[in-house]
C-alpha positions in Angstrom: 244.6 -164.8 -68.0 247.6 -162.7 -67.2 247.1 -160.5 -70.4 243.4 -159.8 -68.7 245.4 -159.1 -65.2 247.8 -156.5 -66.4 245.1 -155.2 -68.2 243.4 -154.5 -65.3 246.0 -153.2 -63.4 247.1 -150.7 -66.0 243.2 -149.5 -66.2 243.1 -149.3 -62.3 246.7 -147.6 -62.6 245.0 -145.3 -65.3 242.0 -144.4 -63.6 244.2 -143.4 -60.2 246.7 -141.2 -62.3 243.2 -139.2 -63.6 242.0 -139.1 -60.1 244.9 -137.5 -58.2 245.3 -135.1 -61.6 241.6 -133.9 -61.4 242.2 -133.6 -57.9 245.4 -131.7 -58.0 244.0 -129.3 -60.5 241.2 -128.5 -58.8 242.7 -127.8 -55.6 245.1 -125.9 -57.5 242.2 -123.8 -58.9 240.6 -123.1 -55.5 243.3 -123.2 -53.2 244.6 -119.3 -55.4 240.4 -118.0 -54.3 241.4 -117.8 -50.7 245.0 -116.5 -51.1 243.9 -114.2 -53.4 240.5 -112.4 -51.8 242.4 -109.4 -49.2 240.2 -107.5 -47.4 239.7 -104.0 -48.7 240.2 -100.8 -46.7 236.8 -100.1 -46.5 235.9 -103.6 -45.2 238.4 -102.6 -42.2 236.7 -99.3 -41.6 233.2 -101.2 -41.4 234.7 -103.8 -39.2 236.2 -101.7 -37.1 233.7 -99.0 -37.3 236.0 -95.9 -37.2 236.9 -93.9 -39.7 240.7 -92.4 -39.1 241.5 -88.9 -40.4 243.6 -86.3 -40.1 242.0 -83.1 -40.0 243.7 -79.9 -40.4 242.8 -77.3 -37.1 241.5 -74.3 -39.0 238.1 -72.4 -39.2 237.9 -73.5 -42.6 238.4 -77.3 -41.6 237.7 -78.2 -38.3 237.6 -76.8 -35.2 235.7 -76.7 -32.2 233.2 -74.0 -31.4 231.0 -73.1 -29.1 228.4 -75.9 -29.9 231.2 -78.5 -30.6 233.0 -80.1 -33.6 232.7 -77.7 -36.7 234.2 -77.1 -40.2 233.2 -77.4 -43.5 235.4 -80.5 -44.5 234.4 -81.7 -40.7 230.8 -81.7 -41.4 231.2 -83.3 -44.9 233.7 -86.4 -43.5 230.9 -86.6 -40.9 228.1 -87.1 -43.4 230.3 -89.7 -44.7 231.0 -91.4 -42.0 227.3 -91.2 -41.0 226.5 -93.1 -44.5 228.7 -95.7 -43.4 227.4 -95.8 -39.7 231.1 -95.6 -37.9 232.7 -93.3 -36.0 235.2 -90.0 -36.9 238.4 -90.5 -34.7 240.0 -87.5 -36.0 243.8 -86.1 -35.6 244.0 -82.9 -35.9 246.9 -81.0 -37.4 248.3 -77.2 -37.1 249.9 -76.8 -40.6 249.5 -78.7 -43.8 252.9 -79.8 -43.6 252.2 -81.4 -40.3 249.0 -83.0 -41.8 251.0 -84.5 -44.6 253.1 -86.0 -42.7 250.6 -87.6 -40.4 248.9 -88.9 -43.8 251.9 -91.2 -44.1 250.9 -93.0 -41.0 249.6 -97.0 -42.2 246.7 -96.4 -39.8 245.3 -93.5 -41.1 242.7 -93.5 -43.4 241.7 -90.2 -45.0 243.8 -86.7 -44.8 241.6 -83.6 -45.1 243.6 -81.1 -45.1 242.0 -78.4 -48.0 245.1 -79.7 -50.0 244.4 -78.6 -53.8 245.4 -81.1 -56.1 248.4 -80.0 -58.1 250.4 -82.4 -59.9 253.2 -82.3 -58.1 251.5 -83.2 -55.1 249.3 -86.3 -57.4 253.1 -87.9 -58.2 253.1 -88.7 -54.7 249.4 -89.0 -53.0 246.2 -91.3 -53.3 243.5 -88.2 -54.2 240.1 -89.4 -53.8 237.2 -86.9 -55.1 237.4 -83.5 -55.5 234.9 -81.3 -52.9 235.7 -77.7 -54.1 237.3 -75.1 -56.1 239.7 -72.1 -55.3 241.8 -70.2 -57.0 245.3 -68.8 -54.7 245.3 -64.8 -53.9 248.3 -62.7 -52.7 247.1 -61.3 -49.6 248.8 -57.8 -48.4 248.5 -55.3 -45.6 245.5 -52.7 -46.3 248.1 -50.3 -44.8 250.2 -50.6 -48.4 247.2 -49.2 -50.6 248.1 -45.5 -49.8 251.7 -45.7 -50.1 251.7 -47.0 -54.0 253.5 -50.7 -52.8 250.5 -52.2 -52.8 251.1 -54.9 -55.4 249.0 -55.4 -58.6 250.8 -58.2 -60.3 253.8 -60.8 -60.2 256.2 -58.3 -61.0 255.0 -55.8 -58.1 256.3 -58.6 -55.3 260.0 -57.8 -55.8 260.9 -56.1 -52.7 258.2 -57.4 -50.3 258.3 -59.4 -47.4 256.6 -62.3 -48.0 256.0 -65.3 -46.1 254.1 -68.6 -47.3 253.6 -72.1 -45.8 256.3 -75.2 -46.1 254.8 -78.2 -48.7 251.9 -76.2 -49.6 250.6 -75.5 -53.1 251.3 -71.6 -52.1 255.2 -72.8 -51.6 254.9 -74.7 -55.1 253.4 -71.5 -57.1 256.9 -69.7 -55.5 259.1 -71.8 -56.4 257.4 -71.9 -60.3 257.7 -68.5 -60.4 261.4 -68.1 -59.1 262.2 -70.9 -62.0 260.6 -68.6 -64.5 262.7 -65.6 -63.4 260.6 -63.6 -61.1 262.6 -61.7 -58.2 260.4 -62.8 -55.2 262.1 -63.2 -51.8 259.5 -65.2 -50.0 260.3 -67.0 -46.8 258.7 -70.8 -46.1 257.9 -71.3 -42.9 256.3 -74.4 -41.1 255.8 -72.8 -38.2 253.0 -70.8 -38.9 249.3 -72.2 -40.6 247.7 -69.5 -43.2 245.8 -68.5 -40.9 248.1 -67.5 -38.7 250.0 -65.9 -41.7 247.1 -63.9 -42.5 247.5 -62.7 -38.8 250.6 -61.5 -39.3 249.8 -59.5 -42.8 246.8 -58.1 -40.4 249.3 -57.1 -38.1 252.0 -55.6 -40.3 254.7 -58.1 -39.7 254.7 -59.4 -42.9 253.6 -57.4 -46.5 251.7 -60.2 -48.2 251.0 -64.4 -47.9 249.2 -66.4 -50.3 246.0 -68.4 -49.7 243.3 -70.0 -50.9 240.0 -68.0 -51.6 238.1 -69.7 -49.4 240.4 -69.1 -46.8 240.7 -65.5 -47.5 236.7 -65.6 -47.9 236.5 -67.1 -44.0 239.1 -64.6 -42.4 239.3 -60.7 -43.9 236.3 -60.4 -41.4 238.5 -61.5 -38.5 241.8 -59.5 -39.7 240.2 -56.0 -40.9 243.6 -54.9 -41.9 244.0 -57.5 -44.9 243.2 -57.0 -48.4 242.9 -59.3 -51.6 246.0 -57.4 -54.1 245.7 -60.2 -57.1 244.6 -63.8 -57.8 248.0 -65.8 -58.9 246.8 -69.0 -60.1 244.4 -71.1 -62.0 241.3 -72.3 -60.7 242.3 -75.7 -58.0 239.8 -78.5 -56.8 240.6 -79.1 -53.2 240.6 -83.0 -52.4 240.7 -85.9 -50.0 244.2 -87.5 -49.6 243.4 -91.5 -49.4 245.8 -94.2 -47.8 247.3 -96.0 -50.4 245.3 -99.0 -52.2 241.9 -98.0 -51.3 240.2 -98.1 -54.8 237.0 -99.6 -52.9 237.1 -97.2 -50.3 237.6 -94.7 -53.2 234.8 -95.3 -55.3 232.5 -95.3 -51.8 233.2 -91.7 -51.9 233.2 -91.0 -55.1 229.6 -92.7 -54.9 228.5 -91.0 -51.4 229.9 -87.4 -53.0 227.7 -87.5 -56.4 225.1 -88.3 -54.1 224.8 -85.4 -51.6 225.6 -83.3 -54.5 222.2 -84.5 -55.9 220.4 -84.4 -52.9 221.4 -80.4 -52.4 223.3 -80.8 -49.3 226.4 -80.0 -50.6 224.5 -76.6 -51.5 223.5 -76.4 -48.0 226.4 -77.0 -46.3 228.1 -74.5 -48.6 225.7 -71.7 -47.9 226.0 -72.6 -44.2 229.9 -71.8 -44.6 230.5 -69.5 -47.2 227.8 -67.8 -48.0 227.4 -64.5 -45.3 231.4 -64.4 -45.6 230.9 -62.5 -48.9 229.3 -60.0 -46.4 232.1 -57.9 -46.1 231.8 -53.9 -45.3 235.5 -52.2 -43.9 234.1 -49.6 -42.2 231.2 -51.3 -40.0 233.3 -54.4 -39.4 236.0 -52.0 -37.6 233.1 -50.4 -35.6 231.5 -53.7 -34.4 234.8 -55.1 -33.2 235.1 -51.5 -30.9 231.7 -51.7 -30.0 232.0 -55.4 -28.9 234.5 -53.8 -26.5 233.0 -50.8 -25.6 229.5 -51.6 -25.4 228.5 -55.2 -25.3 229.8 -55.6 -21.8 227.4 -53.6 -20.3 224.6 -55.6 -22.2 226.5 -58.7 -21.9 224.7 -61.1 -18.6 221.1 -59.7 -20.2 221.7 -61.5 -23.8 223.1 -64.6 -21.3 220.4 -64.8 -19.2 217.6 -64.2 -22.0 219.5 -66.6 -24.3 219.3 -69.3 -21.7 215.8 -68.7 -20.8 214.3 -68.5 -24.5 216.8 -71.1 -25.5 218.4 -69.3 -27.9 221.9 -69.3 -28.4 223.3 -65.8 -26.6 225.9 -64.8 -28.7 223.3 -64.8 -32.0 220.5 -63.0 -30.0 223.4 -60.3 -28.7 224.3 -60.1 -32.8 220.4 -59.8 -33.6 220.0 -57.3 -31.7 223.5 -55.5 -32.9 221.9 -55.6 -36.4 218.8 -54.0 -34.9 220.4 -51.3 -32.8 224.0 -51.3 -32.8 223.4 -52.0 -29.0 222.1 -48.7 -28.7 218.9 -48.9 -26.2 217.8 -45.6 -27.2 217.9 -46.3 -31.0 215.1 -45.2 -33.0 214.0 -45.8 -36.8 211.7 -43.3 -38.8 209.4 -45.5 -38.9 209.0 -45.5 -35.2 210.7 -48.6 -33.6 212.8 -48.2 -30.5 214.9 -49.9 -28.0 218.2 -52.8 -28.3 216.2 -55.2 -30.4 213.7 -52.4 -32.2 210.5 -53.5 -31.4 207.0 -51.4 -32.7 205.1 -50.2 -30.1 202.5 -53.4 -31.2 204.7 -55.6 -30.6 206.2 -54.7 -27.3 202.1 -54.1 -25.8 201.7 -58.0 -27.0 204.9 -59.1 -25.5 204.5 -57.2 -22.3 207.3 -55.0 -23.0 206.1 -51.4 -20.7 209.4 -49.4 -21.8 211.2 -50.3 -25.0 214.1 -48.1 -24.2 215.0 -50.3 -20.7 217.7 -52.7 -22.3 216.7 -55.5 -20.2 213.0 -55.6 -21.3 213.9 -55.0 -24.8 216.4 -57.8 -24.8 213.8 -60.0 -23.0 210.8 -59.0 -25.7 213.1 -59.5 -28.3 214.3 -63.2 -27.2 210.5 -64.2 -26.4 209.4 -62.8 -29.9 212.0 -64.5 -31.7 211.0 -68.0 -29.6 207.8 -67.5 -30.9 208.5 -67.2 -34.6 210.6 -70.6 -34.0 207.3 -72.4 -33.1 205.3 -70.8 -35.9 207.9 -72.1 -38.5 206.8 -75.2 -40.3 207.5 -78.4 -38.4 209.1 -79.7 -41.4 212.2 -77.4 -41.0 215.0 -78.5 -39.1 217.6 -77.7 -37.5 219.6 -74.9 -38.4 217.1 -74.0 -41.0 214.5 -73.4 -38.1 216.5 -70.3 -36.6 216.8 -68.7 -40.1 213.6 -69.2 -41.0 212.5 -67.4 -38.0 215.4 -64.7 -38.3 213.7 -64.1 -41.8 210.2 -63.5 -40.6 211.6 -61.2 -37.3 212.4 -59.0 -40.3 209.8 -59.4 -43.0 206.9 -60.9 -41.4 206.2 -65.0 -41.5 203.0 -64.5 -43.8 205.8 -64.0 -46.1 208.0 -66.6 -45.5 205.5 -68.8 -46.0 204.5 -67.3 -49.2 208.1 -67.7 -50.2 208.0 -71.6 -49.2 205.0 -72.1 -51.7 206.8 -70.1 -54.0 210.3 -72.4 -53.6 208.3 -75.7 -53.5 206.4 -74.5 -57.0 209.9 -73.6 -58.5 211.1 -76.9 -57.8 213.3 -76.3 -54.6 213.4 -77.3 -51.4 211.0 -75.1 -49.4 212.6 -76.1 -46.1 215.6 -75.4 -46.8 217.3 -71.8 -46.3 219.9 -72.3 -49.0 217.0 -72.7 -51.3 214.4 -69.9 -49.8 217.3 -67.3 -50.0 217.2 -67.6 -53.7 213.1 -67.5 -53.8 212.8 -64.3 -51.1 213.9 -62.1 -53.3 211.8 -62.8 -56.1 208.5 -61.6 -54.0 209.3 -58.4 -54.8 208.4 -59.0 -58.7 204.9 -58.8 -59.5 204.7 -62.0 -61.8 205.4 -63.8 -58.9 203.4 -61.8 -55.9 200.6 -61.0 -57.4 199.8 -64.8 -56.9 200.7 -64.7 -53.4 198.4 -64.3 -50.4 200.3 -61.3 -48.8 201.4 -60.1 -51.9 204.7 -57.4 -52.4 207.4 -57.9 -50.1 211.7 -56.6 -50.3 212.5 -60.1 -50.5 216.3 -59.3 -50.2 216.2 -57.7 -47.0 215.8 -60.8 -45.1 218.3 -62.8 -46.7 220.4 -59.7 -46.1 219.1 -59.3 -42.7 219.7 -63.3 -41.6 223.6 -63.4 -43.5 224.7 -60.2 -41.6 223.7 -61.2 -38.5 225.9 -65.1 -39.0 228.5 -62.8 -40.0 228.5 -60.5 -37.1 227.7 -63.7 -35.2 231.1 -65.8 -36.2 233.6 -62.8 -35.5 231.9 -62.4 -32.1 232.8 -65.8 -31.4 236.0 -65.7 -32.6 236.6 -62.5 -30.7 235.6 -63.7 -27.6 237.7 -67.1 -28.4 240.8 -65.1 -29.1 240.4 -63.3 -25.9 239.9 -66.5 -24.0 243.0 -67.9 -25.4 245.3 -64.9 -24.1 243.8 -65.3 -20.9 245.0 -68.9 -20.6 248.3 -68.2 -22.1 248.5 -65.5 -19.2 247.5 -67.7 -16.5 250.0 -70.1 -18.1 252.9 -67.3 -17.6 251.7 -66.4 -14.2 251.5 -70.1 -12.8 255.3 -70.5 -14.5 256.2 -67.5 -12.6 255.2 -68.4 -8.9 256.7 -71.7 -9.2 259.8 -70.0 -10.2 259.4 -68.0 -7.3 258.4 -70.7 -5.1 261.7 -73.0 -6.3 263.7 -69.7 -5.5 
């Protein structure tokens, strides 16, 4: 009887020892789950639905023009952040080395900045993907190429005055150079951003800089007086600098990227920004920045008020009708087509125009024609794709714009997209391909010509008028400094 006691007692014993161990053990298995699971960085963003970034202040970047926020790496962090429905709440920076700094800040989330990935810079930042390709170019005064200084190669910077930003790659290729034994005398500045470098070379203050093609690409159109001497590197992918342990938040992007690569908006966005910089003529460039002095003034409150009325943005309808004229309202082709926006005499009897040398009917025949190849373009175009789509058929007619849609959407392209017509308009000028087309032969390159010289002519008016604001602040600055000194006195 007390054998069968103890024997309970040491099964009952037995059985609570094996309870509290499976118990411990599987709390000890769970309990890990919950201390382990962190919530990612990209969980936060959601969450939070803002996307922090620094964004470097630079036409190339970000910037804010006349219809708001704009930028290549703007636009594409937009897209992004559209994909992931939040916000942009953007910090902008004046100089790279100001942008890197901010990127060490815990609540910011992305630094775009078009910092090239070098692997000097990799030992220290989170890259995410890569979104483009330069290559670095000496930049120098056009002044030099006359006077045999104009440098050709490494060798040919001893002696110059060169200046090139703190903690960028540009400072890096310097300082690899000087290593290997080449007599530069460069001087890094974090004062300045390349474009305001670029300025300087423009200027004469400085021989040469360095920057990035792009960068180069977006400004020799602004500052006439700078010239490409020499590329000095190897070709660089420009990338996204990522706060540290983001690997979710990494492979989004990497994700979102291949995606609008695929989709051909990438392709769009490029051509938006890149491609009429190519357009690039010394000569004419010069004479449009002394005729937007000399001339546009006078023509000025009529593009304005036309602009407004038709709904077209002023500054593109005064660079239309540059392209056309040169704002000359007595301007006349051989083939008979007169006035500021060179209308035929057809055109201006339908549009009511009486006299198409009076500037202010021109200007308003032009605006009206122009609205109504916007409403003859296919519904299925949008947004900025519209205006060059119309642009396109002011010059070549819309019969063949269309004909060049049907040609894009056979090829395989998109036929409502500019980017992709561009590369079809030219082709209707071979007879394999018009022959099959209902208005046949057509110079397919003038209108891509045509719509790329006006965006060209378009963007340095902007930034010419821009500039001219921004001295006219900075003088109102002085003078309001100057009467309260007076005032104190």
């Amino acid at each position: 009887m007390f054998m069968d006691r103890n024997l309970r007692i040491f099964i009952f014993g037995l059985f609570a020892l094996s309870f509290f161990i499976f118990g411990w053990l599987s709390h000890s298995a769970y309990n890990p789950i919950h201390k382990i699971v962190k919530q990612s960085l990209l969980d936060k963003i959601i969450d939070r639905k803002t996307l922090n970034v620094v964004l470097l202040n630079a036409p190339t970047t970000y910037y804010i023009g006349t219809d708001g926020p704009q930028g290549f790496e703007y636009d594409l962090l937009k897209a992004y952040a559209d994909s992931l429905k939040v916000d942009l709440n953007i910090t902008t920076a004046n100089t790279i080395k100001e942008a890197i700094k901010f990127s060490k800040s815990p609540s910011v989330d992305i630094t775009s900045a078009s910092l090239a990935k070098t692997p000097l810079r990799e030992k220290t930042f989170n890259f995410g993907p890569s979104y483009f390709e330069v290559q670095e170019q000496v930049i120098c005064h056009r002044g030099m190429l006359g006077s045999g200084k104009f440098p050709r190669d490494i060798e040919d910077l001893s002696g110059l005055k060169i200046m090139v930003g703190e903690d960028t790659s540009y400072s890096e290729t310097i300082k690899a150079l000087q290593l290997d034994g080449f007599d530069i005398n460069a001087t890094l500045t974090s004062e300045y951003s390349t474009e305001e470098l670029l300025a300087k070379v423009a200027s004469n203050e400085i021989d040469c800089t360095i920057a990035d093609s792009n960068i180069y690409a977006q400004n020799h159109r602004y500052f006439t007086e700078i010239a490409l001497a020499f590329t000095i590197s190897g070709r660089e992918q420009l990338a996204w600098v990522l706060a540290p342990n983001s690997k979710k938040l990494e492979a989004s992007m990497y994700s979102w990227l291949n995606s609008f690569n695929q989709s051909r908006k990438m392709a769009e966005l490029k051509d938006h920004y890149y491609s009429y910089v190519l357009f690039f003529d010394y000569y004419n460039t010069k004479m449009f920045y002394k005729r937007i002095k000399s001339r546009l003034p006078k023509y000025k409150k009529y593009f304005v008020s036309m602009g407004k009325r038709y709904e077209i943005p002023w500054m593109l309808l005064a660079t239309i009708s540059y392209q056309e004229s040169h704002w000359n309202p007595r301007a006349k082709s051989f083939t008979g087509v007169r006035g500021m926006m060179m209308l035929t005499r057809r055109t201006a009897k339908i549009l009511g125009v009486k006299n198409r040398l009076d500037p202010v009917q021109s200007i308003k025949g032009g605006a009206r024609h122009i609205k109504q190849m916007i409403k003859l373009v296919s519904k299925e175009v949008e947004g900025e794709n519209r205006l060059k789509f119309a642009l396109a058929a002011y010059n070549v007619g819309m019969g063949h714009v269309r004909d060049a849609q049907k040609l894009t959407k056979k090829i395989g392209y998109d036929e409502n997209s500019w980017s992709d017509l561009k590369k079809v308009l030219p082709l209707l000028s071979q007879k394999k391909y018009y022959r099959t087309l209902k208005h046949g032969y057509a110079r397919g390159s003038e209108p891509v010509r045509y719509v790329d010289s006006i965006y060209n002519f378009r963007d340095i008016l902007e930034k010419s008028l821009e500039d001219k604001t921004d001295k006219k602040v900075k003088i109102d600055e002085v003078k309001k400094v100057e009467v309260k000194k007076k005032k104190s006195k």
